[in-house]
C-alpha positions as CSV (number, residue, x, y, z in Angstrom):
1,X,-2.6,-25.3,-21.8
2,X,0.0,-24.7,-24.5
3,X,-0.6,-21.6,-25.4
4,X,0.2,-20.5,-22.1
5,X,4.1,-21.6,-22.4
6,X,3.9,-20.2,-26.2
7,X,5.3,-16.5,-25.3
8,X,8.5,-18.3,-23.4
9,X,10.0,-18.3,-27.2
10,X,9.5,-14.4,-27.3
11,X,11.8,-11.8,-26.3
12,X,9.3,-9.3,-26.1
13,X,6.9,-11.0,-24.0
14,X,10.2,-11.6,-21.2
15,X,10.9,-7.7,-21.5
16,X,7.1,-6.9,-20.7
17,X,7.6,-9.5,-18.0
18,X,10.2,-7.8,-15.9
19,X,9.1,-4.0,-16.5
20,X,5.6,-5.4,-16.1
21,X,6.7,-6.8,-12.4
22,X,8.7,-4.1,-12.0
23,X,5.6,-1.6,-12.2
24,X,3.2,-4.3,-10.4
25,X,5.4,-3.9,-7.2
26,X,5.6,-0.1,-7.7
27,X,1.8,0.1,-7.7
28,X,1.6,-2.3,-5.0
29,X,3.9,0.1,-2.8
30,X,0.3,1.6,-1.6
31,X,-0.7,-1.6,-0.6
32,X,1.9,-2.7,1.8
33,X,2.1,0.9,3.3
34,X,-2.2,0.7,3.8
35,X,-1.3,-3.1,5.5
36,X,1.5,-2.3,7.5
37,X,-0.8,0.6,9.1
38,X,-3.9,-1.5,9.9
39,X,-2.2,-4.6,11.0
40,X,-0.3,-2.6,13.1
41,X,-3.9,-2.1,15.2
42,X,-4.0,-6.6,15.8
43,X,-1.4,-7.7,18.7
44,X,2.0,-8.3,17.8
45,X,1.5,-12.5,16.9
46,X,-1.1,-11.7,14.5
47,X,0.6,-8.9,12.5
48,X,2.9,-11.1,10.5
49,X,-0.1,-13.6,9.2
50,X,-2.4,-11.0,8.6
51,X,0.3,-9.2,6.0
52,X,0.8,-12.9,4.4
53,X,-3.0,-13.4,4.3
54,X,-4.0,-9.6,3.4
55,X,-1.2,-9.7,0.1
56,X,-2.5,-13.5,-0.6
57,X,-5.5,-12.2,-1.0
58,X,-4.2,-9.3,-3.2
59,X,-2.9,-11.7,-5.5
60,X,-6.0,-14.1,-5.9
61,X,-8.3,-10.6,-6.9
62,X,-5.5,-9.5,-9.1
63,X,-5.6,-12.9,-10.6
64,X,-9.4,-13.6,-11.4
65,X,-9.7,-9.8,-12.2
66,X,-7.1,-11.1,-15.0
67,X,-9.2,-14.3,-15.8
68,X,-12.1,-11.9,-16.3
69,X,-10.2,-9.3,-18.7
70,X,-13.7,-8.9,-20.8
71,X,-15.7,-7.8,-17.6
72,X,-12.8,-5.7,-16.3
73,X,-13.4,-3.7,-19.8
74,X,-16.5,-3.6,-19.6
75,X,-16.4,-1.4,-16.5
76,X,-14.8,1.2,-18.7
77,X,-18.5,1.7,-20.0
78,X,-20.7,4.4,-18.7
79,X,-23.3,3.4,-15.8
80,X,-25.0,6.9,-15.5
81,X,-24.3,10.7,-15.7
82,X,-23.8,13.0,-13.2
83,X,-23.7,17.1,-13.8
84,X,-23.0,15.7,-17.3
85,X,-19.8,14.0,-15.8
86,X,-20.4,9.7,-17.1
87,X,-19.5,7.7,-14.4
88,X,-18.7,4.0,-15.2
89,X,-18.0,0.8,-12.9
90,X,-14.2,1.5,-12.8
91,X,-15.2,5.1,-12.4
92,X,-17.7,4.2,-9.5
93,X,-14.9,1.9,-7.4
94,X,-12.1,3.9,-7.7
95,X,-14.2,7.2,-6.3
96,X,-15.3,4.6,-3.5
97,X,-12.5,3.5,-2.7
98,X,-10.7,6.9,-2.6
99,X,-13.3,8.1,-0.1
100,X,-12.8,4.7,1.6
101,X,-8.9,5.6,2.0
102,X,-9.4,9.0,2.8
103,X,-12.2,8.5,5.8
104,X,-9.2,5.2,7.1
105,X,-6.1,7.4,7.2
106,X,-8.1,10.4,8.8
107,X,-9.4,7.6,11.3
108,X,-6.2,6.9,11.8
109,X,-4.5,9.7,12.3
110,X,-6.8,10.7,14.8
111,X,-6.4,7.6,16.6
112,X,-2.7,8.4,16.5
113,X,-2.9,11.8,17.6
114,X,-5.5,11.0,20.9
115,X,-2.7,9.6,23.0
116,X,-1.3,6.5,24.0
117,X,-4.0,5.3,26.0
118,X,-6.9,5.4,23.8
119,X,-4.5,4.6,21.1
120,X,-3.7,1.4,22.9
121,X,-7.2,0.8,23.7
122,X,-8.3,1.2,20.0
123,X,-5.3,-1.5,19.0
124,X,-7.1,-3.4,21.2
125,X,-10.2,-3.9,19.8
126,X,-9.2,-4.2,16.3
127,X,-10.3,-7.9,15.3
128,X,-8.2,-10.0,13.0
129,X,-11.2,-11.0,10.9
130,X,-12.1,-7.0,11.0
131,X,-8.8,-5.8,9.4
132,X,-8.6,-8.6,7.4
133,X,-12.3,-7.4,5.8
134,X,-10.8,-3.8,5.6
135,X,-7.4,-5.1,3.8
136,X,-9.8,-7.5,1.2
137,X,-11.9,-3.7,0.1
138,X,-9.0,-1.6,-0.4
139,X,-7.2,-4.6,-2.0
140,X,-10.1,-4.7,-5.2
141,X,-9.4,-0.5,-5.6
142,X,-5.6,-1.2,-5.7
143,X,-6.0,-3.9,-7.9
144,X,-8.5,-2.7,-10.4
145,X,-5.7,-0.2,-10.8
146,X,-3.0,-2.9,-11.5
147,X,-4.9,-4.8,-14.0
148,X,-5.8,-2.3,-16.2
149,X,-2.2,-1.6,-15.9
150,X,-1.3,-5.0,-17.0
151,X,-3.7,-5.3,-19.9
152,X,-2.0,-2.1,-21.3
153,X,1.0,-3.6,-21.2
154,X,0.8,-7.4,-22.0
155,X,-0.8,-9.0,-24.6
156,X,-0.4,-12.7,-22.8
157,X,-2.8,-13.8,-20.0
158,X,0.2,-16.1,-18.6
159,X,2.6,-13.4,-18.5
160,X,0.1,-10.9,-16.6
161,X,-0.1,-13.5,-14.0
162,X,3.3,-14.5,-13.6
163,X,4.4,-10.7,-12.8
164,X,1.7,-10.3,-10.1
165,X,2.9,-13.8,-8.7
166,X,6.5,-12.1,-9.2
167,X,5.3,-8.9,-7.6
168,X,3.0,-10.0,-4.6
169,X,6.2,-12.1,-3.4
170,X,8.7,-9.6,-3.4
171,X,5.5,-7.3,-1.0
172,X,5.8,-10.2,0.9
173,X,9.2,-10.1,2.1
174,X,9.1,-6.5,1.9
175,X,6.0,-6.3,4.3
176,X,7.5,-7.0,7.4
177,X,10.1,-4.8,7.3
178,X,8.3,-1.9,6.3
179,X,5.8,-2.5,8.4
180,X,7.9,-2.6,11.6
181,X,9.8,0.3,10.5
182,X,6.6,2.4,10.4
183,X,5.7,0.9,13.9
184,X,9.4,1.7,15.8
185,X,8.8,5.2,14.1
186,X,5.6,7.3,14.9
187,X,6.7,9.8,12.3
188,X,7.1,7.8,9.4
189,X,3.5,6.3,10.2
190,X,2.1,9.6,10.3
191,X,3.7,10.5,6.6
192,X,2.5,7.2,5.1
193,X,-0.8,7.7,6.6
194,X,-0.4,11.5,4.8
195,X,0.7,9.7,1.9
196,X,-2.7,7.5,1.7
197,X,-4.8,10.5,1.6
198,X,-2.9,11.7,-1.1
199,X,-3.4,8.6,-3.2
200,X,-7.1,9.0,-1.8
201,X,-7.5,12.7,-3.4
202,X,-5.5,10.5,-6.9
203,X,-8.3,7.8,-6.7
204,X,-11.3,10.8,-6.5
205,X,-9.5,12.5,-9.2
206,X,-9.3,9.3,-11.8
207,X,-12.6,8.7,-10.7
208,X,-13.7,12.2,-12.0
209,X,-11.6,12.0,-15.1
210,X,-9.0,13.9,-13.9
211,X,-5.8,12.3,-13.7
212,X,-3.1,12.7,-11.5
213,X,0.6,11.4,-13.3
214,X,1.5,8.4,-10.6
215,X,5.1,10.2,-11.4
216,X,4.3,13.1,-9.5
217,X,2.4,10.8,-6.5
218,X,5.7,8.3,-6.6
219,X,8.4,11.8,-6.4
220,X,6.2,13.8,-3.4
221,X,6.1,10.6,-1.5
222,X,10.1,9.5,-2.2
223,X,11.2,13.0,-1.6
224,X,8.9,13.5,1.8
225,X,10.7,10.1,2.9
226,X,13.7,11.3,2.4
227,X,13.7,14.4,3.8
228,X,12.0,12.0,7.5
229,X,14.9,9.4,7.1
230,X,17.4,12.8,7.5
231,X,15.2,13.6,10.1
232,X,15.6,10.6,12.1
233,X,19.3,10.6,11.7
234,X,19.6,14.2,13.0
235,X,17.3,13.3,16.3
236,X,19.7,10.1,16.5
237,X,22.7,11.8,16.6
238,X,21.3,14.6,18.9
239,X,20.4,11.8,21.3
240,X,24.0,10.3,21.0
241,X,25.3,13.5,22.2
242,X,22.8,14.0,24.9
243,X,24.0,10.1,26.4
244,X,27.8,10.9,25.8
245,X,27.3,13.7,27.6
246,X,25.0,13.2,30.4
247,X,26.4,9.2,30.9
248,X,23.0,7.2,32.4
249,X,23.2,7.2,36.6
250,X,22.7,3.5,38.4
251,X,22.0,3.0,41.9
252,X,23.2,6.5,42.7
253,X,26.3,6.2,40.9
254,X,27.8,7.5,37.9
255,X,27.8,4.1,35.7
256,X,31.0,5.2,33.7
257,X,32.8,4.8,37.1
């Protein structure tokens, strides 16, 4: 139990701590966006305990994944060969999990793109116990991801875990927000869900050996927002005009009289 509080003395092991946290909540920017999307399917009571539960259970895989740091690089080893391309356990989840992603956002972009009705209908039948299954999959890709991270990074067990602790709070507070953000604005839900199948096509590619830089991921999907949130500002404006102009009519009456 000592040796856990041993690396407080060292500088180092505080400056791996913070950039360490830093990237944990970086990475985990995937996760909140996939949460926000499919809690946004359970009725409007549910939404805010199935984001605390879906990033609770985020942390506990992130954690034992950590605990087990011998098995985790072990999956680094080769299962079998396909078209002389070795495929090993990491290999093998993140390629699952990609396809996973991809076959979710297309799902749900054609649930988005059907019409309110069917849209509504579909909300409607998403069951808390059914998203909370979907979150707990996607959350052992995303994490596998983050703990390899974190072993590259840290050399102590105790500092690994206090950055996801560190990093799965600030998703917390962050969830809600973003996640009603992408529900008030249909737009922004259709680029995240565009963003997902781009970090689907990343996790197929690291599953095949070829790697995407998270760099150029991170940019495309910073810039794209950026370019929406202009967007949105424009239409706002545009609206303005429109009600400054064209004042709203009440009972008949001109309602600036």
């Amino acid at each position: 139990m000592i040796e856990w509080f041993t690396w407080i003395s060292d500088p180092q092991a505080w400056i791996a701590l913070a950039t360490l946290a830093l990237l944990e909540i970086v990475l985990g920017i995937d996760n909140i966006i996939f949460i926000s999307i499919l809690v946004g399917r359970l009725p409007e009571h549910q939404r805010n305990r199935a984001r605390v539960i879906g990033l609770g259970l985020a942390m506990v895989t992130r954690i034992l994944l950590l605990f087990s740091l011998a098995w985790v690089m072990t999956l680094t080893s080769p299962l079998f060969t396909v078209m002389a391309q070795e495929i090993s356990g990491r290999d093998l989840i993140l390629i699952l999990g990609g396809l996973f992603l991809l076959g979710k956002s297309v799902h749900e972009i054609h649930n988005s793109l059907e019409g309110t009705e069917e849209h509504a209908s579909a909300k409607a039948m998403a069951s808390f116990g059914a998203i909370l299954a979907q979150i707990a999959v996607i959350d052992i890709v995303f994490s596998l991801d983050s703990v390899i991270t974190a072993v590259g990074m840290a050399e102590d067990v105790a500092v690994m875990v206090i950055a996801v602790i560190i990093a799965v709070g600030v998703m917390m507070i962050a969830a809600k927000p973003i996640g009603e953000f992408v529900d008030d604005h249909p737009t922004i839900k259709m680029l995240a869900l565009s963003f997902l199948i781009l970090v689907g096509v990343a996790l197929l590619g690291e599953g095949f050996d070829m790697h995407i830089p998270k760099g150029y991921i991170y940019f495309a999907m910073a810039f794209s927002f950026g370019v929406e949130i202009l967007n949105l500002r424009m239409r706002k404006k545009a609206r303005d005009k429109v009600r400054l102009h064209h004042p709203i009519v009440e009972d008949g009456k001109d309602s600036t009289h």
